[in-house]
Legacy VTK file of the C-alpha trace (Angstrom):
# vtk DataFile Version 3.0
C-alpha trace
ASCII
DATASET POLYDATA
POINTS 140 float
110.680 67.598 19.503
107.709 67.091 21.563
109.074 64.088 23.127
112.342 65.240 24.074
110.611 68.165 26.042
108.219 65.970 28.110
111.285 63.267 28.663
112.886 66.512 29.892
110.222 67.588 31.978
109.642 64.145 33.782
113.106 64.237 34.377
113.168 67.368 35.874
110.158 66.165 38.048
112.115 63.073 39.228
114.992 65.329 39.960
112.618 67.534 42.441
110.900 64.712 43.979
113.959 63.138 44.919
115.328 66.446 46.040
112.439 66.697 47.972
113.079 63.038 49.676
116.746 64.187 50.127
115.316 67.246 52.251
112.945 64.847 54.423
115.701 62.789 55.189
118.154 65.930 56.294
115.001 66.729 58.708
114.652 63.275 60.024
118.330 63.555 60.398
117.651 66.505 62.080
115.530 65.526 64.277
117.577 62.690 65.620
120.279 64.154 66.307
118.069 67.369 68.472
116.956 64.255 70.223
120.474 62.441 70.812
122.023 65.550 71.700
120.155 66.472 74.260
121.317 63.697 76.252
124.398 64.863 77.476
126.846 62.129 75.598
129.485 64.028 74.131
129.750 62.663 70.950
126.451 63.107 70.182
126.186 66.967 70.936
129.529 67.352 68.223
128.913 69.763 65.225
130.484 67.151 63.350
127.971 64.040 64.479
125.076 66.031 64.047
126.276 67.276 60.437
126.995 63.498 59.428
123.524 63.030 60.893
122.048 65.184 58.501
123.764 64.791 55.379
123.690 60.778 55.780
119.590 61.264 55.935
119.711 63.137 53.478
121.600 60.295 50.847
119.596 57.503 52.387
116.315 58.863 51.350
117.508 60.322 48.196
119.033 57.029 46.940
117.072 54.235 48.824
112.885 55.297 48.232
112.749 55.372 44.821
114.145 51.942 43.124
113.592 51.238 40.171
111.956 47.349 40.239
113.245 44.673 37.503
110.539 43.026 35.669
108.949 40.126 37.733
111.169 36.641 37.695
109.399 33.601 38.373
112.185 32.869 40.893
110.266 32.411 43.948
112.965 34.755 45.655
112.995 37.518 47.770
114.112 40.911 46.167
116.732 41.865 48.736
116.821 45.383 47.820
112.838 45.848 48.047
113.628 44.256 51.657
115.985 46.639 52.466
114.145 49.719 51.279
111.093 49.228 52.957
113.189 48.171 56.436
115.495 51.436 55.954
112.558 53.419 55.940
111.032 51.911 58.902
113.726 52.313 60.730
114.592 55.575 59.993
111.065 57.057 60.314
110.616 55.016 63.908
113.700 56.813 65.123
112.484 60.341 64.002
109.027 59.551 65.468
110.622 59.057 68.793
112.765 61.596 68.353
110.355 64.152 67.433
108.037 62.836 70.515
111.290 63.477 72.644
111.488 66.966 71.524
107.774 67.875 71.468
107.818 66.354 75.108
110.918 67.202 76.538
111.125 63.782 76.975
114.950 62.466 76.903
115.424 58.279 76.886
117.708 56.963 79.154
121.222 56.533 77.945
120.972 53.206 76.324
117.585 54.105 74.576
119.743 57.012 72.947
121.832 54.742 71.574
119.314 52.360 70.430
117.700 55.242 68.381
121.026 56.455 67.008
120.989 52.873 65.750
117.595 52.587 64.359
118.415 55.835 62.499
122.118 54.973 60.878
120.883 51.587 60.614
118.076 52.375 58.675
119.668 55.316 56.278
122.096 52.431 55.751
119.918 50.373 54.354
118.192 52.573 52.229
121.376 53.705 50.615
122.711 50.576 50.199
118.833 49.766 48.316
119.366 52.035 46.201
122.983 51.675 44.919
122.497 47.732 44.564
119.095 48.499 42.923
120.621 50.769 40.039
123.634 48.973 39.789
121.541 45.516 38.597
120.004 47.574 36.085
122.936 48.975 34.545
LINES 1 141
140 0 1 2 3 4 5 6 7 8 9 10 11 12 13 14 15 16 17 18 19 20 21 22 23 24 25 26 27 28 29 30 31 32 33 34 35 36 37 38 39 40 41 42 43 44 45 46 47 48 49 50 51 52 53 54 55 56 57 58 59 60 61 62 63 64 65 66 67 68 69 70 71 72 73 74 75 76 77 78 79 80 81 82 83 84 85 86 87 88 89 90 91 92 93 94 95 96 97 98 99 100 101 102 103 104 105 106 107 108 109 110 111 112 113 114 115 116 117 118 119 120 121 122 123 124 125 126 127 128 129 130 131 132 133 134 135 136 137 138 139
C-alpha cells in the first residue's frame, strides 16, 4: 500500500514539473512572438501565428527536457536525441533572450533578424519535441 501511494505521488510530481516546463515554453513562445510581431510582417502579427507560437512552446518543452536516458552502451556513439535536446533548448531559450531584450528595449531587429529568430525558436521547439518522442519511443 505504501508503495503504490509514493509511486503515485512521484507521478503526480513528474506530472507538475512537466506542466510546469509546458508553461515556460508557452511564455518563451510568448515572448517570441511579442517580439516578431512587433515588426510589422503580417504574418507574424496573426492571432493564429502567435497561438501556434505558444502552444508549439509549450509541447517542445513539455516533451523534449525531460528524456528518459537508456543505460550506457559501449558504442562509442553519439545519443542523437541527448543532441537534440540540449540544441532545442539552446535555441529556443537564445530566441526568447533576444526577444525578451527586444521587448524590455523597444528594440525591434531588422526584418531578416526577425526571421532568423522565428527560426531559432521553431527550430529549436522542433527539436526538442522530436527528442522527446524518439527518446520514449526507444524505450517502449
Amino acid at each position: 500500500m505504501l508503495a503504490r501511494e509514493l509511486m503515485m505521488v512521484s507521478r503526480a510530481a513528474h506530472v507538475m514539473q512537466r506542466t510546469g516546463l509546458a508553461m515556460a515554453g508557452a511564455m518563451a513562445g510568448t515572448f517570441v512572438a511579442a517580439q516578431l510581431a512587433k515588426g510589422n510582417v503580417a504574418v507574424f502579427s496573426t492571432l493564429a501565428f502567435i497561438a501556434t507560437t505558444i502552444v508549439v512552446g509549450a509541447v517542445g518543452f513539455y516533451l523534449g527536457i525531460d528524456i528518459p536516458k537508456l543505460t550506457v552502451r559501449a558504442t562509442g556513439r553519439i545519443d542523437v536525441v541527448e543532441l537534440l535536446s540540449a540544441g532545442g533548448i539552446f535555441l529556443a531559450a537564445l530566441a526568447a533572450l533576444v526577444s525578451v531584450y527586444g521587448i524590455v528595449f523597444d528594440e525591434i531587429p531588422p526584418r531578416a533578424w526577425e526571421f532568423v529568430i522565428g527560426s531559432w525558436w521553431f527550430g529549436g521547439v522542433v527539436m526538442l519535441a522530436t527528442a522527446g518522442l524518439v527518446g520514449r519511443q526507444r524505450l517502449a
